[in-house]
C-alpha positions in Angstrom: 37.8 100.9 17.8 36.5 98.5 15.1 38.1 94.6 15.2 38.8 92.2 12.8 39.8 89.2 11.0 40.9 88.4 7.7 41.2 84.5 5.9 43.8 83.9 3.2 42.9 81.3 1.0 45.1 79.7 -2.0 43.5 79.8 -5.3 46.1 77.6 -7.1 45.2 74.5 -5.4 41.2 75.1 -6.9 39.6 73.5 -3.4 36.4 72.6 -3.4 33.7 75.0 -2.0 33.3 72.7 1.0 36.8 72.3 1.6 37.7 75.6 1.6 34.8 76.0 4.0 36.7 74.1 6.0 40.3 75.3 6.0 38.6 78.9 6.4 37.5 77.5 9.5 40.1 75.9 10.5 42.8 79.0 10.2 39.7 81.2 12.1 40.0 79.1 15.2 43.1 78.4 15.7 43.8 82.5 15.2 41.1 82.8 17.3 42.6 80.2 19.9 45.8 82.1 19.6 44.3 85.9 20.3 44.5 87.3 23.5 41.8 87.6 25.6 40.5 91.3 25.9 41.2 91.5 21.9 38.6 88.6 21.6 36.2 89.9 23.8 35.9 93.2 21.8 35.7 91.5 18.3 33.0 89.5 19.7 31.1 92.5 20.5 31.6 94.0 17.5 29.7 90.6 15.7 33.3 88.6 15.1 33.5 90.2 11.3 35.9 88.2 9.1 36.9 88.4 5.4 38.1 85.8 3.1 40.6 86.8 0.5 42.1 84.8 -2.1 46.3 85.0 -2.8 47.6 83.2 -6.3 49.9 80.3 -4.1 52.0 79.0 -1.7 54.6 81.7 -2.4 52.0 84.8 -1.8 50.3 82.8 0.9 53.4 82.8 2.9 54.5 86.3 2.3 51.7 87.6 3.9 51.6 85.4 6.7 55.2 86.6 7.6 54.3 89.8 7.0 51.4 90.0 9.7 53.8 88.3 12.2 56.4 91.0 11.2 53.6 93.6 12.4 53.0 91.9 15.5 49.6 90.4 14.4 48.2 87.1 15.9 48.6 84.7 12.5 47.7 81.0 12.0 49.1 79.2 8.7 47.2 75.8 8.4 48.5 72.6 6.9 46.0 70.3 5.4 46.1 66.5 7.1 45.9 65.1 3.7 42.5 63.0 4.7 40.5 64.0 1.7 41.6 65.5 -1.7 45.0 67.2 -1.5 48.3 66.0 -0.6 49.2 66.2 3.4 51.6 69.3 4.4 49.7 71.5 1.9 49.6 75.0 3.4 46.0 76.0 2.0 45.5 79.2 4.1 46.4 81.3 6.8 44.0 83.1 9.6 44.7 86.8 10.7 43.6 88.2 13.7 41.3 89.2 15.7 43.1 92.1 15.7 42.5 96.2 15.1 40.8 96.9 11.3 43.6 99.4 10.9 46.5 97.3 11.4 44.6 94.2 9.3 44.1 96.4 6.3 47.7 97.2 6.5 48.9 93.8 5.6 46.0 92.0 3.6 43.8 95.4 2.4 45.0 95.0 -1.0 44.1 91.6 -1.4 40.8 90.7 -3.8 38.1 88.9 -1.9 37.3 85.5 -2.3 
């Protein structure tokens, strides 16, 4: 079985390269953080693949993160602190998985990489 996870990230709020760095990070380990156990283990052996796909805005962003918790996926929506350049609250991404390939594509396989 091949394992999993995708990264979400909003194009309308144009983020810096090194911010979206960071809230790519940020929404990968707190999914990660919220996976269960034997599902991590497995991804890990597989190299932890991950994919970064952009969605147009908040609207989108939020679809799909309902979406994967609708299918039962592990899902992390992160909310900037407001520290640096955009305004605190912003959702700027979401984190899916680790979970099965199959089930991933299902929700986010559409989706145009980043």
């Amino acid at each position: 079985m091949r394992y999993k996870q995708v990264i979400l990230i909003r194009k309308d709020i144009k983020l810096p390269a090194g911010k979206a760095c960071v809230q790519a990070a940020h929404a990968s380990v707190e999914a990660v953080l919220k996976s269960d156990k034997d599902v991590i283990k497995a991804w890990r052996s597989e190299g932890m693949p991950k994919i970064v796909v952009k969605v147009k805005d908040e609207k989108e962003l939020l679809l799909y993160y309902q979406k994967a918790k609708d299918a039962g996926l592990t899902a992390a929506l992160i909310a900037d602190a407001g520290k640096t350049v955009i305004a605190p609250g912003t959702k700027t991404c979401v984190g899916i998985g680790p979970d099965e390939e199959k089930k991933i594509d299902q929700i986010s396989g559409t989706l145009p990489l980043l």
